[in-house]
C-alpha positions as CSV (number, residue, x, y, z in Angstrom):
1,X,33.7,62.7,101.9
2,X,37.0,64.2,102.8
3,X,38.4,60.8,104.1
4,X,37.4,59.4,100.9
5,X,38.8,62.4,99.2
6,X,41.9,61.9,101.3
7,X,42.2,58.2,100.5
8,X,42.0,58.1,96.9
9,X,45.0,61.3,96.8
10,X,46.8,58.1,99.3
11,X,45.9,55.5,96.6
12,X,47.0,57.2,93.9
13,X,50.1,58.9,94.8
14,X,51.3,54.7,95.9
15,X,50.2,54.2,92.8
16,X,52.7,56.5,90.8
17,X,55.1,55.8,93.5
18,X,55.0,52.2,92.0
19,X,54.9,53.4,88.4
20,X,57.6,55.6,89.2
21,X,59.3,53.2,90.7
22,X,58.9,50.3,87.4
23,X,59.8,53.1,84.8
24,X,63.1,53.7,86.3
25,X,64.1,49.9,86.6
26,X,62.8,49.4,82.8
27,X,65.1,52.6,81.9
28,X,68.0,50.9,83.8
29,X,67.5,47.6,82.3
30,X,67.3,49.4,79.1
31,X,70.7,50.9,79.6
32,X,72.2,47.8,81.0
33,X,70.9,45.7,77.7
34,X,71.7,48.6,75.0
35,X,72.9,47.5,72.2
36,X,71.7,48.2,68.4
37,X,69.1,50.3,68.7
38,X,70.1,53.8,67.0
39,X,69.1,56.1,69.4
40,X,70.4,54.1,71.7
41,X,73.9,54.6,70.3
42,X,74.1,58.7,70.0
43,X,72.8,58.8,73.4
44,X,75.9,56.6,74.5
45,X,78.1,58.2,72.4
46,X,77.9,61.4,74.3
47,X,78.5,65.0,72.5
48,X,80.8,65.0,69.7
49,X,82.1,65.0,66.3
50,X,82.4,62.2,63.9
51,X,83.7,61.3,60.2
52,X,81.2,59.6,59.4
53,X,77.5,58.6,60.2
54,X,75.7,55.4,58.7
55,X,72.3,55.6,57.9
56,X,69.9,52.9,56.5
57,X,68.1,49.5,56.8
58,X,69.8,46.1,58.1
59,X,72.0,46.0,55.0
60,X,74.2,48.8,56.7
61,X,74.0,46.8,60.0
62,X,76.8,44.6,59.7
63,X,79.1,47.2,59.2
64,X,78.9,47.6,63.1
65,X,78.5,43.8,63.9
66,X,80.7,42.3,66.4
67,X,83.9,44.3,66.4
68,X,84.0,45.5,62.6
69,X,83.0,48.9,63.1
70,X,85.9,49.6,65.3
71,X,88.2,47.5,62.5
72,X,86.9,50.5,60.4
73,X,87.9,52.4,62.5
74,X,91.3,51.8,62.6
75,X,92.2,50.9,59.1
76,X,91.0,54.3,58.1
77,X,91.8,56.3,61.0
78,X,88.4,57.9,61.2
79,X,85.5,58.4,63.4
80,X,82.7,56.0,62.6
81,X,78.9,55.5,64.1
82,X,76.4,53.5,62.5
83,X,72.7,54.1,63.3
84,X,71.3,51.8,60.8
85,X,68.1,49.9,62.0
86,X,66.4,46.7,60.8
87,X,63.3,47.8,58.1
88,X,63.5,51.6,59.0
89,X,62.8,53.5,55.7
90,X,63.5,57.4,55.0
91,X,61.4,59.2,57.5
92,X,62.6,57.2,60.4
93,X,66.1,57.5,59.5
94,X,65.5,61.4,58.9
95,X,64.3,61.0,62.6
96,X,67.5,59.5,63.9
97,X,69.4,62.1,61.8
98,X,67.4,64.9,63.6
99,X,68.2,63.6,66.9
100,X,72.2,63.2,66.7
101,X,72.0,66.6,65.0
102,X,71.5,68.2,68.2
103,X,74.4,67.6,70.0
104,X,76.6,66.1,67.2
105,X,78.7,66.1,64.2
106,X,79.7,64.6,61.0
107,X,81.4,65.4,58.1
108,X,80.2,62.7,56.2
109,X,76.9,60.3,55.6
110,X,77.2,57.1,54.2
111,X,73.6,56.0,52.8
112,X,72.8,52.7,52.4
113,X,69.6,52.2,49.8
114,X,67.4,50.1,50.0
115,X,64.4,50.0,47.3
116,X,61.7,48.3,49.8
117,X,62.2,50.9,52.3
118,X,60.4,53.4,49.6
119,X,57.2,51.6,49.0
120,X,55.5,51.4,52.7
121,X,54.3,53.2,55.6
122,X,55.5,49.7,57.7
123,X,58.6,50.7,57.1
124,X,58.2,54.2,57.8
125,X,55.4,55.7,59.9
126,X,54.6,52.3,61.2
127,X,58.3,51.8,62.7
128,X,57.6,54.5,64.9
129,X,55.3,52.1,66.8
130,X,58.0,49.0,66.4
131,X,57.6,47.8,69.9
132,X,61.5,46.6,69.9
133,X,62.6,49.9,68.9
134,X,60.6,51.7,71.7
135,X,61.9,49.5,74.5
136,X,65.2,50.0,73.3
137,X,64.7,53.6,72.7
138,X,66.0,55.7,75.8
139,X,63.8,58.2,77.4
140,X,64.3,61.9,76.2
141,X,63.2,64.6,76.5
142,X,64.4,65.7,73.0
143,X,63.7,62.9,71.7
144,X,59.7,62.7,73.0
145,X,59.4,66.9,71.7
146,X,60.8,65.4,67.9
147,X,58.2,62.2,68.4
148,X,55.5,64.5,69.0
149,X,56.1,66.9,66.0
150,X,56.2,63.8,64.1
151,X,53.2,62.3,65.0
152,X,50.8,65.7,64.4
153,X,53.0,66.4,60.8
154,X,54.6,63.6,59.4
155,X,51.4,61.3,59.7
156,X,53.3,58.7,63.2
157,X,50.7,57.4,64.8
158,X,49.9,59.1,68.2
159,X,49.7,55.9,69.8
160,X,53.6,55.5,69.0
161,X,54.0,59.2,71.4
162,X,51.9,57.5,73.7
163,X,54.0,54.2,74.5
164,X,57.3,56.3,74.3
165,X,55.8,58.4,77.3
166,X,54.0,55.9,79.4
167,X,57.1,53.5,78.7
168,X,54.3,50.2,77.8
169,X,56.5,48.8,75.7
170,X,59.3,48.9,78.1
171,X,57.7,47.7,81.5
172,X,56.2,45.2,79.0
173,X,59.3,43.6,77.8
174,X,59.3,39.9,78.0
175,X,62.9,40.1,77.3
176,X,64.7,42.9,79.4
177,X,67.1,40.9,80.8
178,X,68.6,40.1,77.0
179,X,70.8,42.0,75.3
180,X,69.2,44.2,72.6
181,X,70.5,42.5,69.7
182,X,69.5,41.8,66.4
183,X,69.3,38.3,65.8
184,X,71.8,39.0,62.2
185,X,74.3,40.3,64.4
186,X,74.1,36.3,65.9
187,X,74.7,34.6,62.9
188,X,77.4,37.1,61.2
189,X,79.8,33.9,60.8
190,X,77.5,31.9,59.2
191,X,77.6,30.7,55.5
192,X,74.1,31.0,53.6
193,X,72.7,27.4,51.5
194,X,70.9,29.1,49.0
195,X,67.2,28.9,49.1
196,X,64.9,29.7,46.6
197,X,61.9,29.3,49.3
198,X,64.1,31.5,51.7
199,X,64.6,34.1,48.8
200,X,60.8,34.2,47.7
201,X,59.9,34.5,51.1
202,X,61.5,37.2,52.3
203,X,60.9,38.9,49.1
204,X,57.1,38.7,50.5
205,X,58.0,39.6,53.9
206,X,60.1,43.4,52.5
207,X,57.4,44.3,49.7
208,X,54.0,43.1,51.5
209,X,51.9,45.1,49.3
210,X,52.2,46.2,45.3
211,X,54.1,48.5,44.5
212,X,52.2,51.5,44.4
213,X,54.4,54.8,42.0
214,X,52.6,57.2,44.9
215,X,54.2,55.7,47.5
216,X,57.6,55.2,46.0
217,X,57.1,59.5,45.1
218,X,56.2,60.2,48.8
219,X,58.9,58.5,50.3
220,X,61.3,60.0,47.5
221,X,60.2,63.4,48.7
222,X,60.9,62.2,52.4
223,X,64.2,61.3,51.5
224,X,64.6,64.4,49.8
225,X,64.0,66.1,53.2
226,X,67.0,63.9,55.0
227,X,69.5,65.3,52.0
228,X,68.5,69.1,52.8
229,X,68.6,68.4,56.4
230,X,72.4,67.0,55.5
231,X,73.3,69.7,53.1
232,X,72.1,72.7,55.5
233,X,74.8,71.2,58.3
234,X,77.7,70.5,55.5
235,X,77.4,67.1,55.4
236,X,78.6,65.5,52.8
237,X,76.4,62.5,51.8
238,X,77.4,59.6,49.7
239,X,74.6,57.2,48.3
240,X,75.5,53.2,48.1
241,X,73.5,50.2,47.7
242,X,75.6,47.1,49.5
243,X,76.1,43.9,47.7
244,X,73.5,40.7,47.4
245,X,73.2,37.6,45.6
246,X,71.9,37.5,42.0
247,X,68.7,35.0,43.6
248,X,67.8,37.8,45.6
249,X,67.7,40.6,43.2
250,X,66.3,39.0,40.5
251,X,63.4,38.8,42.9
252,X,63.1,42.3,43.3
253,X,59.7,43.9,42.0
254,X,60.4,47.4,39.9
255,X,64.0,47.7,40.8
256,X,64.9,49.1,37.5
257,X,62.2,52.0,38.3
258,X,63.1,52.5,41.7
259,X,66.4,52.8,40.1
260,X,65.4,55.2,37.5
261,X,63.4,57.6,40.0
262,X,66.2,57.3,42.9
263,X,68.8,58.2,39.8
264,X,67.0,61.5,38.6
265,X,66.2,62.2,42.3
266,X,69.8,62.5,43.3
267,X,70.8,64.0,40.0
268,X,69.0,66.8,40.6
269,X,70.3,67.2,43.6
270,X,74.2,66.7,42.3
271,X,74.4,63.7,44.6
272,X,75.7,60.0,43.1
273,X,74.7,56.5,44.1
274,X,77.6,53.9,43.9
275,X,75.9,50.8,43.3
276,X,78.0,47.8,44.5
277,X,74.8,45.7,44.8
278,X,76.3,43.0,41.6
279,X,79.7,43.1,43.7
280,X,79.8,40.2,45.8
281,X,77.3,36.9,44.0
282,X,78.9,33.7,46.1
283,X,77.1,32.3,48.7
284,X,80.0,32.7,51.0
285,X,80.1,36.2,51.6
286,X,76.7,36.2,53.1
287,X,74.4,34.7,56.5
288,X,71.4,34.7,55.2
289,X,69.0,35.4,52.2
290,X,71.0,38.8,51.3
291,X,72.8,40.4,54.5
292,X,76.8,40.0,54.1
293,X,78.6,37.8,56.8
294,X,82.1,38.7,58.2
295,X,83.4,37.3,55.1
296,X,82.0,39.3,52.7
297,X,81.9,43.2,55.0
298,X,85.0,42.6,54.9
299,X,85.8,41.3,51.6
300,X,83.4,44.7,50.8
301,X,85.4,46.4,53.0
302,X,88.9,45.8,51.1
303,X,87.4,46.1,47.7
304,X,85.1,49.4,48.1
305,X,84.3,50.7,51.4
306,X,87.9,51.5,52.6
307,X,88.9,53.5,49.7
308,X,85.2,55.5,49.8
309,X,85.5,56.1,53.6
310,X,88.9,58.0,52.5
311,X,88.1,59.5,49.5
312,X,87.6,63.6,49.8
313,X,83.7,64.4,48.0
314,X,82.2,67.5,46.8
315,X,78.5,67.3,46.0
316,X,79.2,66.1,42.1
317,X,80.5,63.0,43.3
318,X,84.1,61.6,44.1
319,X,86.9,64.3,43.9
């Protein structure tokens, strides 16, 4: 019995040996490969201090595509890091805020709304579990003590904790030796051909499910959250939804109430949304269905988004 005992302490110390050994070259790969995944980015970034944060879906994503975030950068002189994600809705993104929070800085946050994001747990509790995100997702142990608050009070599922720790979705990747990229960042020079079959079905794809008024007020109160958590570290936050064709809108279910209810959220909160969302209608300015190409960030960029980035706010709007 004790050379049994004795062999199965052998077998299974080779055997965390060779875990051991798997999780680190995932991690490596992971480092090697980073690219857009958030959290990701702040642990890149090191400690510091920045002007501004970008928060949000994929329409704040081509702000950092190729090299325009550090274009940004040096037409306005100012400290710049986008941690926008592809479908991540207000809890996830109060998540990333957390995390940069703890050995960061900004002055500023620069919101990118997106009505879709409010109506789901798949783009909320349900991106916790996003295998993309967790292979991409560098191990922490901050970032595994926030997961796991999550998960027992902001209703993540556990299983989300559980890959995060036992790095599954990482030693599982069937494409660690590629870049982490989001495939939009690939086609940022293309020009769209309208589609009303594209439009309709990615429509589908962002609201899967009706539009239920509970959701849309749970999700409000999340969001609610990410604005305290701003205001209670000075940071001044300013609210924007980014242009898209008039196809795509007219295809959006409710936005007029979303409007309403994001509107008297933010009022009572002295906060303002700009919406440029009617800005930019040509084809042109855009790769796809309703993300901007290099054409029209930038076009956004000369028109808007420079002159925001510098302007001095107070929580009543634009000084």
């Amino acid at each position: 019995m004790k050379r049994l005992g004795k062999s199965a302490i052998v077998f299974v110390a080779i055997g965390l040996l060779i875990f051991g050994g798997a999780y680190y070259a995932a991690e490596l790969l992971m480092y090697r490969n980073g690219h857009s995944n958030p959290l990701f980015k702040i642990t890149k970034a090191g400690p510091g201090a920045f002007d501004w944060i970008i928060l949000g879906a994929s329409h704040a994503m081509p702000l950092d595509f190729a090299d325009f975030n550090d274009q940004m950068r040096r037409e306005t002189g100012m400290k710049i890091i986008n941690l926008a994600s592809p479908g991540t809705g207000p809890l996830y993104n109060r998540f990333v805020l957390e995390i940069f929070l703890r050995d960061h800085s900004a002055k500023n946050l620069l919101y990118v709304v997106d009505s879709f994001a409010f109506y789901s747990r798949i783009w909320n509790e349900e991106r916790f579990g996003d295998t993309k995100l967790l292979r991409a997702t560098p191990f922490d142990v901050g970032i595994a003590g926030l997961l796991w608050q999550y998960s027992w009070h902001e209703g993540v599922e556990r299983r989300a904790l559980a890959d995060y720790l036992s790095g599954f979705s990482k030693l599982n990747n069937r494409d660690r030796f590629q870049k982490d990229i989001w495939e939009g960042e690939l086609q940022f020079d293309r020009v769209y051909r309208p589609s009303a079959s594209a439009v309709k079905s990615r429509i589908s794809y962002l609201f899967p499910s009706p539009e239920a008024p509970a959701a849309l007020t749970r999700y409000l109160a999340e969001f609610s959250k990410l604005l305290d958590l701003a205001q209670k570290q000075n940071i001044r936050v300013v609210l924007v939804k980014m242009p898209t064709p008039a196809q795509f809108r007219a295809q959006l279910p409710n936005e007029a109430d979303f409007s309403f209810a994001m509107s008297r959220l933010l009022a009572g909160q002295g906060f303002v949304l700009e919406d440029f969302s009617a800005d930019l209608d040509e084809p042109r300015f855009y790769f796809d269905t309703d993300h901007l190409n290099r054409t029209g960030v930038t076009e956004f960029f000369t028109r808007h988004l420079r002159q925001l980035l510098a302007s001095p706010w107070n929580r009543e709007g634009r000084i």
